[in-house]
C-alpha positions as CSV (number, residue, x, y, z in Angstrom):
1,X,9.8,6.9,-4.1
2,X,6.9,5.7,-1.6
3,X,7.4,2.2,0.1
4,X,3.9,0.7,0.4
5,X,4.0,-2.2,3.0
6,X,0.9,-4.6,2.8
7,X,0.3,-6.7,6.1
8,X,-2.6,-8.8,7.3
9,X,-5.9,-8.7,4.9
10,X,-4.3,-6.1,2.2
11,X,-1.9,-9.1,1.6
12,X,-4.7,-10.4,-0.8
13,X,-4.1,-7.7,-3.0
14,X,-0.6,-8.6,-3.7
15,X,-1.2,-10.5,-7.5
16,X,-3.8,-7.6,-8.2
17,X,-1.6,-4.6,-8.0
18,X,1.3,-5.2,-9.6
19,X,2.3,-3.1,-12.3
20,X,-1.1,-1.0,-11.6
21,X,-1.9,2.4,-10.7
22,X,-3.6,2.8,-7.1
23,X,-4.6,5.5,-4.6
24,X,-3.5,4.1,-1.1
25,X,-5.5,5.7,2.6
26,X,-3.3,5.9,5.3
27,X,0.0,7.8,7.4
28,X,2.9,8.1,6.0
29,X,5.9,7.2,8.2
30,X,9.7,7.4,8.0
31,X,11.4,4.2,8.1
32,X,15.1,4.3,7.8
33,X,15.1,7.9,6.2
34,X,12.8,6.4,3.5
35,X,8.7,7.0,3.0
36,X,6.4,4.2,3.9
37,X,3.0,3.6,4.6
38,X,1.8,0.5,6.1
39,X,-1.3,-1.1,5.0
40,X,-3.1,-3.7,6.9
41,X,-6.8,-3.6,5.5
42,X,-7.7,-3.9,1.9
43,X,-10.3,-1.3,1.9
44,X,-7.7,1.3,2.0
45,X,-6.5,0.7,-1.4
46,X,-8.2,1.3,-4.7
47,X,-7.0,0.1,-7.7
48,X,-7.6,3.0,-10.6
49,X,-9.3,1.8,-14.2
C-alpha cells in the first residue's frame, strides 16, 4: 500500500479521485516505515479513463 498525501493546489482533486484509478509524479518517501508521496500540485496527477 502507497499513502498519497495531497497538500496545497492538489487538494482540489480530493472529490475527483476517489474511488478512481490515477498515475501520481513525484518521490516516494518513508514515513513511519510506511510509503508516501506527497503531492502539492495538481498537475502531477492524472486521473486514468
Amino acid at each position: 500500500m502507497l499513502t498519497v498525501l495531497l497538500k496545497g493546489d492538489a487538494k482540489q482533486l480530493v472529490g475527483q479521485i476517489t474511488d478512481k484509478t490515477i498515475t501520481v509524479k513525484g518521490s516516494v518517501i518513508d514515513f513511519k516505515g510506511k510509503p508516501e508521496i506527497i503531492v502539492t500540485d495538481h498537475k502531477l496527477i492524472v486521473i486514468q479513463r
